[in-house]
N, C-alpha and C positions, 0 to 999 in steps of 0.2 A: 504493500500500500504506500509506504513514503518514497521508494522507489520510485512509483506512479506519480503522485502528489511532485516529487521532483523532475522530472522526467517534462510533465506542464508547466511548470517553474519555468523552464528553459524554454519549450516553447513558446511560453505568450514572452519571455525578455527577448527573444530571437524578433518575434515580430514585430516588439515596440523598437526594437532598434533600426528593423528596415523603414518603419516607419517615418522614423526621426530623422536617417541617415540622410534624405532629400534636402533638411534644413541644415544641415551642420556648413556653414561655410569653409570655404577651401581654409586646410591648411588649422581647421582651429580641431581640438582633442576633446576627447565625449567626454574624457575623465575630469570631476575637480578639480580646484585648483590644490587643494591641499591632497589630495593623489596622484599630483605630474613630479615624477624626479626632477633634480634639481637638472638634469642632463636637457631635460626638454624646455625649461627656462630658456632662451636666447640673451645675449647680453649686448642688445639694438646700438646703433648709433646712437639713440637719446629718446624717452619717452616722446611717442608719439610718428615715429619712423618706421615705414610702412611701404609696401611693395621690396621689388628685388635686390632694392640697394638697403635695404633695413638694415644691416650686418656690417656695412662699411664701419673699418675703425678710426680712421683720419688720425691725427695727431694725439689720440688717447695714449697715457704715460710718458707722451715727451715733455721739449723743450718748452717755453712760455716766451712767446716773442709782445713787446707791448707797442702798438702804434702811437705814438705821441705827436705827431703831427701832419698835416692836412697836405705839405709837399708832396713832392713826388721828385724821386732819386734812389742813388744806393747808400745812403748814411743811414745809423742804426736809427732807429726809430719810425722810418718810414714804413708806407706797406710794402715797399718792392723790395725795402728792404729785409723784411719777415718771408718774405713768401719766396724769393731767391735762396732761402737758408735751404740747407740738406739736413736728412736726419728726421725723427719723428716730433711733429709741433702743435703748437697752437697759438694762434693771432690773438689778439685780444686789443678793443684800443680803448684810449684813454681821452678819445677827443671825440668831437661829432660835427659833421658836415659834410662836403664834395671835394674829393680828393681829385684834382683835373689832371690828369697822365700827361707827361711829355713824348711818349712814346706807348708801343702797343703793351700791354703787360701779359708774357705767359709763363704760365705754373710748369715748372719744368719737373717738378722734384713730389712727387705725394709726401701718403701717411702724414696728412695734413686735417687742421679743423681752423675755418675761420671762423671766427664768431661773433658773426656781425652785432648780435644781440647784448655784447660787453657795451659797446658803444653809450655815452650817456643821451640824454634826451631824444631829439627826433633822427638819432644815429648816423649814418654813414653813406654816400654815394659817390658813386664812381663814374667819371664823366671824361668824353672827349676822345680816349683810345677804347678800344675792345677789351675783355680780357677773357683768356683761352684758358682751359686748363688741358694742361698734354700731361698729365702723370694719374696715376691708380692710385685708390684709396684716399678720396679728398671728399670731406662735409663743408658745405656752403651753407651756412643761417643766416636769416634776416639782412640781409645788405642789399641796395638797387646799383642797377648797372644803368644807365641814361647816356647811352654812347654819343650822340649826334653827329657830325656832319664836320665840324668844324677842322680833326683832326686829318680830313681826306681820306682817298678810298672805299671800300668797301666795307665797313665793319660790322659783324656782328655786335651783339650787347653782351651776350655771353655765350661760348661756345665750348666742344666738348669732343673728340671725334676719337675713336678706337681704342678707349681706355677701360679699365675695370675699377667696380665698385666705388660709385658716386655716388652720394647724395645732395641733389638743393635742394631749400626747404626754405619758405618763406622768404624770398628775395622778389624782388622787382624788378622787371626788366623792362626798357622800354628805348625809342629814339635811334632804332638801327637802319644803317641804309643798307644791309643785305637781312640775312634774319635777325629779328632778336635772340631768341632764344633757339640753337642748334643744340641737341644733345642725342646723338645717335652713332651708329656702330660700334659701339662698348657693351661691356658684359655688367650686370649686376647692376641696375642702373634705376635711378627712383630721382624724379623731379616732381615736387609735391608742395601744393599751397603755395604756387607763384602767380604772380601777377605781371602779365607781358600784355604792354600795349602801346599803339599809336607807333610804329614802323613808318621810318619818313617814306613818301609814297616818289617822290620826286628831289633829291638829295643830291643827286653826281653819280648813281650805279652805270656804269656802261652800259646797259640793259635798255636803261630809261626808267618806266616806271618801274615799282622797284614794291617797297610795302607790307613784306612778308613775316608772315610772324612765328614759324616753327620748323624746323626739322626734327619729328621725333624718331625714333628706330633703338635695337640694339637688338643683343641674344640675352634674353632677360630682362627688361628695360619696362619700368612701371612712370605711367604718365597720370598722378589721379589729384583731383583737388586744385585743379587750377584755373585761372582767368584769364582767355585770349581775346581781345576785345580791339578794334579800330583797325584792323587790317586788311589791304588788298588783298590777300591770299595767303598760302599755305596756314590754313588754320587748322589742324596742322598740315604740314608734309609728311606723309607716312614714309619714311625713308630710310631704305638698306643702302649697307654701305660692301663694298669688297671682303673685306676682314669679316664680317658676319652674316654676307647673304644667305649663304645656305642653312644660315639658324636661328635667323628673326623670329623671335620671339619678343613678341611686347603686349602691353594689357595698358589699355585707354579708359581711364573709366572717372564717373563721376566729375567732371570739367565743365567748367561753361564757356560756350562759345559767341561772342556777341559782335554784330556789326560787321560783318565779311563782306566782300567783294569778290571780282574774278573769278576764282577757283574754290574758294573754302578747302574744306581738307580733300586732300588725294593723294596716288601713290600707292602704297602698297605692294610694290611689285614682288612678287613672290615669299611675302613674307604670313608668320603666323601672327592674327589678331585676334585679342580680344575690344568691341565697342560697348562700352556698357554703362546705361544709366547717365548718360550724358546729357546735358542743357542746349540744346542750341536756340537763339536769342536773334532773330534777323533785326536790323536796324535799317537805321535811314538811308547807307548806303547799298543796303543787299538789293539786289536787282529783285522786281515787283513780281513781274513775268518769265521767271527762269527758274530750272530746275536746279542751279542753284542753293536759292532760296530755301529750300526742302531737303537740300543732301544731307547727306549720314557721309558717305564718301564717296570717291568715285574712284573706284581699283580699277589699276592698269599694269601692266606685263612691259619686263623687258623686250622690244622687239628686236628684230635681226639686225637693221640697221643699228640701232643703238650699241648693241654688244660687237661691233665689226668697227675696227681700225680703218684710217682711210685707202690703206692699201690693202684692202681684203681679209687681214689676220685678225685671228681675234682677239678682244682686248677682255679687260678683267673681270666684265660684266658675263663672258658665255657662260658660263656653267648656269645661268638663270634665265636664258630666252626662252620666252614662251611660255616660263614656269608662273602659275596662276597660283597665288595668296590660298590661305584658308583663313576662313573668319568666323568669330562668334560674334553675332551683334542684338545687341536684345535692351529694352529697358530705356532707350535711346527719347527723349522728347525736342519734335521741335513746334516750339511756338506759337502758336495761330495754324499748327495743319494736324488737325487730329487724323487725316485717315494716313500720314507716315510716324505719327505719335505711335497708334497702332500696330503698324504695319511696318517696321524699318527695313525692309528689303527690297520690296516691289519696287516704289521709287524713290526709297532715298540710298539704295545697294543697287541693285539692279538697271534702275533706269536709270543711273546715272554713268554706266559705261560707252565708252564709246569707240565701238569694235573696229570701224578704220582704225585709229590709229595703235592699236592691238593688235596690228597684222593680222586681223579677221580668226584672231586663235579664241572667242567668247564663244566657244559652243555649251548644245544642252549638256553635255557631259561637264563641259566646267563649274556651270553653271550649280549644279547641282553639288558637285566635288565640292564647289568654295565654301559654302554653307556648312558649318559645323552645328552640330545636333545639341553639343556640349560643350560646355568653357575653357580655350584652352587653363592649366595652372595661372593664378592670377598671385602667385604669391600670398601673403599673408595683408590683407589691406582691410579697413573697416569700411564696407561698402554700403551708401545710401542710395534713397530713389534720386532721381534727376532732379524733380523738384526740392526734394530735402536739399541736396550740394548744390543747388541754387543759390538759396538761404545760407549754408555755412560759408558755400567760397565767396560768397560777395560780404559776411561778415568778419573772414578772417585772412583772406588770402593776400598774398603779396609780404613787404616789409611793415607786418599789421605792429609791433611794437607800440610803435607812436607811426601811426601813413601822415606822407607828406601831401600836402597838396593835390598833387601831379596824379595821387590813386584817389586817393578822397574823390577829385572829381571824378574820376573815371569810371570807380563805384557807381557812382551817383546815376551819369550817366547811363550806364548799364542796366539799371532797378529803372529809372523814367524811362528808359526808350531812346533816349536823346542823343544829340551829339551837338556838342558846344563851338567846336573850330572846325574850319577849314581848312585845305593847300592854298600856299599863295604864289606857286608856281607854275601847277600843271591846270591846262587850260578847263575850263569844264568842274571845276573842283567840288562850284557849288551842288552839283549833282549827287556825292558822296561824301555826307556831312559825317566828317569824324576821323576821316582818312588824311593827314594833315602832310606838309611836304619838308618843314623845318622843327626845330624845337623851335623858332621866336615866334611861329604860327599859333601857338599856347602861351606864348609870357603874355601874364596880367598888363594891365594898362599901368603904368608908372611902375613896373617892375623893373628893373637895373639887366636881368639875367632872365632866361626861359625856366635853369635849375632853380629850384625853391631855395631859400636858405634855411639851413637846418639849423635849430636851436640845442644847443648842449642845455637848455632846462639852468643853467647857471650852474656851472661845476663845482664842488665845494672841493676843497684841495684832499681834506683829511677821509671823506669817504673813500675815495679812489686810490687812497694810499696803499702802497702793496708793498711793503717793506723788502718783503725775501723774492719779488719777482715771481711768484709762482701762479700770479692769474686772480689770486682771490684777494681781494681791498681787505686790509687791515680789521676794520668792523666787522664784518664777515666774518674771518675767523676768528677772532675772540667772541663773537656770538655763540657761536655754535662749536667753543672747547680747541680750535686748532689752535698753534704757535704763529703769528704773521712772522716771527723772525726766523721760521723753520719751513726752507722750501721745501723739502722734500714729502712734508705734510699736502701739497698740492697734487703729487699724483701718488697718495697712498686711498685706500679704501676704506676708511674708518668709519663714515656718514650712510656709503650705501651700503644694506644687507646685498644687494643685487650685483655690483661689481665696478659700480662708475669709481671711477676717480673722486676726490672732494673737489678738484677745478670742474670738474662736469657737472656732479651733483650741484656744484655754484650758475653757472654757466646753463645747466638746465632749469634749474628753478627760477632766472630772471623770467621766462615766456612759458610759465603753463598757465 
């Protein structure tokens, strides 16, 4: 008889478990939390770090490099000068405002964390050059990049190309004449809660018009929690690179998209997607009468020509001609069309390809192949509906700390419908309000500068004081039992049961 009685035991827990198993989101454990070994704890880049770059350790137990001023050069104090060091680090500055580059700035060195979110008052921006990161294992917090025009060229606001384990996280991009925000063909890769907008449309790109706001891509690469708003196109770029074509892997999800033009996002060529739960938001410049207007994407294949050298041989792109994407797309809202709210395939996946230029390879067979049943892995991410991360990214996304102006409006903008500026270059402009051609197409009337000026809150000397250099202001650790005359107190573990550092446990507790 208890044999029996047991025997049913098992099977109705067998059932409640297939049951449940539909709702368990990827990646999270049936068991409690007080039944997970301590093995299945992760020890994240920073509470709140989420997708494939979760795990990045940046400059955890290194050096402590301090910004102290708004120059730009290689004397100790600078950021170029921090960020040129080797070895495992951490930026932290002691000032606040727009740091104007005399030249391009690239991160040549990882195992880096900058942390923009040290910064006092309305923090830290970076204007005038690009800045690239070409090295593995780098955390980017709270800082804006507002490249403009002035330095010439081509510049991205902040870019990112064949690298591993990244994360940004709460920074601001904006003002670039080719994209602002690149971050594609790297491994482990998570850009999350940024705020990218207003790509100068008409700037100096040899192109001409110009206006783009993304390249995302990588093999592993999470894109969730962000705000692209006032751009010609690529909102995003679905984009493979050589180094990881044949393993694209990325997961888009939960983002708002506002005020597109030309193309909106597209791309994808042979890569794997996840589209989910996303905002898209048409504004004043999205075209009225075009399909457009209504896209989810429009996936396209490397063709022949593209992969062929001009002398016939083939270049780096063959191994991927003709190779069709696979995608999960579901959950997707756009704005004012409930039958592709609905429906995001018919025609905001499907009618939006366009098989000339596919060298007519969009058959039923693909057709059917591309459509995945089921999610690819989306890493470990807290996933809301579209309209939920509506509401949170336009409350918290960007350099939210203290937002300067420049998001403030753009927020605004975003939630009204609206667009405030114009281009005052390319002809026609008034047609697509919000797509602007300079940064001084946005400075305020009686403004001196397009960049806002950032307020340091009035610095008091004695809080910022850091006696041993180790990251954490003197008041800080005598609050909370450390030595301020004792660096090596800054990367011991004594604050967290979890594993941070006490500069981290510092450092993370300024923005929860």
């Amino acid at each position: 008889m208890k044999n029996r009685m047991r025997g049913a035991y098992i099977i109705c827990f067998l059932c409640l478990a297939l049951f449940l198993l539909p709702i368990i989101p990827a990646g999270a454990s049936i068991l409690p939390d007080d039944e997970q070994t301590e093995t299945t704890k992760e020890l994240i880049a920073f509470p709140g770090a989420e997708g494939f770059g979760r795990n990045t350790t940046g400059g955890r137990g290194g050096k402590v490099y301090h910004v102290t001023t708004l120059e730009d050069g290689l004397q100790e104090g600078t950021l170029r000068y921090a960020l040129s060091q080797e070895g495992t680090r951490t930026v932290v500055f002691d000032v606040a405002g727009t740091i104007f580059l005399d030249k391009r700035l690239d991160i040549a060195n990882g195992d880096l964390t900058i942390a923009g979110q040290s910064a006092p008052g309305q923090g830290i921006c970076i204007a005038r050059y690009p800045v690239t990161i070409n090295a593995d294992n780098v955390i980017v917090r709270y800082l804006r990049f507002r490249v403009g025009n002035e330095g010439g060229g081509e510049p991205d606001g902040l870019g990112s190309t064949d690298c591993r384990n990244l994360i940004i996280d709460h920074c601001s991009i904006s003002w670039s004449v080719d994209e602002c925000c690149s971050i594609y063909g790297g491994e482990n890769l998570t850009v999350q809660w940024c705020l990218v907008s207003e790509s100068l449309r008409t700037a100096g790109h040899a192109k001409g018009k110009h206006g783009y706001g993304a390249i995302w891509g990588g093999a592993k690469a999470s894109f969730h929690h962000n705000l692209l708003a006032h751009h010609e196109s690529r909102v995003p770029r679905l984009g493979p690179r050589p180094f990881t074509q044949e393993r694209e892997h990325m997961d888009m999800r939960n983002n708002v998209f506002y005020n597109w033009a030309g193309n909106g996002c597209y791309g994808g060529e042979g890569m794997y997607i996840n589209i989910v739960n996303n905002y898209y938001k048409p504004g004043p410049a999205t075209p009225k009468n075009s399909p457009v207007r209504y896209r989810i994407a429009a996936i396209g294949v490397r063709t022949k020509k593209y992969c062929t050298n001009a002398d016939g041989t083939p270049n780096a792109w063959k191994p991927m001609e003709h190779v069709w994407g696979k995608l999960y797309v579901d959950g997707n809202v756009i704005e004012g069309n409930e039958e592709v709210t609905q429906d995001n395939w018919t025609k905001g996946i499907y009618g939006q390809i366009n098989n000339a230029s596919c060298d007519n390879t969009f058959t039923k067979k693909v057709k059917k192949e591309m459509r995945l049943s089921e999610p690819l892995d989306a890493g470990i991410i807290t996933t809301h509906s579209a309209k939920q991360a509506y509401e949170l990214v336009l409350d918290q996304a960007g350099c939210s700390r203290q937002r300067d102006a420049i998001d403030i409006r753009v927020i605004e903008e975003t939630r009204n419908g609206t667009a405030t500026y114009i281009g005052s270059v390319t002809k026609g402009a008034e047609s697509v309000p919000g797509l602007i051609d300079l940064p001084a197409d946005v400075k305020p009337e009686g403004a001196t500068s397009p960049w806002p000026a950032l307020s340091d809150d009035g610095i008091i000397v004695d809080e910022l004081r850091d006696t041993d250099g180790d990251g954490i202001p003197d008041v800080w650790e005598t609050a909370h039992g450390l030595n301020p005359e004792e660096v090596s107190d800054g990367i011991a573990t004594t604050l967290s049961k979890e594993g941070y550092t006490n500069l981290e446990v510092y450092l993370n507790g300024l923005v929860k």
